[in-house]
N, C-alpha and C positions, 0 to 999 in steps of 0.2 A: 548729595549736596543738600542741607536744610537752611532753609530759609528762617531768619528770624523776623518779627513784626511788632516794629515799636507800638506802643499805645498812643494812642492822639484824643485830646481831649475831643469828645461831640461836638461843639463849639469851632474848634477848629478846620475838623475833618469835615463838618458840615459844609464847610468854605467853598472848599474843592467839589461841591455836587451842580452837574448842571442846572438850568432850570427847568427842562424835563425830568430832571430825578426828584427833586422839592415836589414838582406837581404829585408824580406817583404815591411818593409818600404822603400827600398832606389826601390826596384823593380815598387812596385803600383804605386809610387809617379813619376817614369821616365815613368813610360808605362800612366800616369794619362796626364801627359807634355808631352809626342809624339803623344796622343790622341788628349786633346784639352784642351791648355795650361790655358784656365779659369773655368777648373773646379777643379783648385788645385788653393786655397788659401792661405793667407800669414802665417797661422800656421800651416798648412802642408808643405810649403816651410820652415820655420824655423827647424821644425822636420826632415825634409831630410836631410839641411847642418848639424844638429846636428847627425844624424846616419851619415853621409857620412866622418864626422870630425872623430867620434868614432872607424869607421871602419879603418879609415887611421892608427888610432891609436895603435890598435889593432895588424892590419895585414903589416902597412906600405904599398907602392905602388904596393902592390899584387889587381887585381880588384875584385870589389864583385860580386858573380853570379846574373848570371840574372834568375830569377824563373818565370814562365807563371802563371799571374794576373788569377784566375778565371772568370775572364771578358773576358779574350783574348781567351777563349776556342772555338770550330768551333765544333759544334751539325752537325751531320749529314743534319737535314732538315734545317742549314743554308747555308749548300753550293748549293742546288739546290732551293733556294729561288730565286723568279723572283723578279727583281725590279722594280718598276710602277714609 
């Protein structure tokens, strides 16, 4: 059995995202560009201003939380790591 999957414009399909999934997005994608601004590409930038647009929409000039990226997490044995 195969499954077919219409396209849906961003805009649209954006619609349908909770607003814990806007947060994820607008979060990773800022902590991705405070990190190092070329490891976010131009369809993860489009995706952002489209959650960012979506949010405003939503919530008007209320800000979206910021949530800690599982990358941003600090392990124990990396605080007492030496650096060479």
């Amino acid at each position: 059995m195969s499954e077919y999957y219409i396209p849906v414009p961003l805009e649209q399909a954006i619609k349908q995202y909770t607003d814990q999934d806007l947060i994820e997005v607008i979060s990773t994608t800022e902590f991705r560009l405070e990190k190092n601004k070329y490891d976010v590409n131009e369809a993860a930038l489009v995706l952002y201003d489209t959650a960012k647009t979506e949010w405003c929409a939503r919530h008007g000039e209320k800000p979206c939380p910021r949530i800690i990226a599982p990358i941003e997490f600090i392990f124990e044995g990396d605080i007492y790591a030496e650096e060479f």
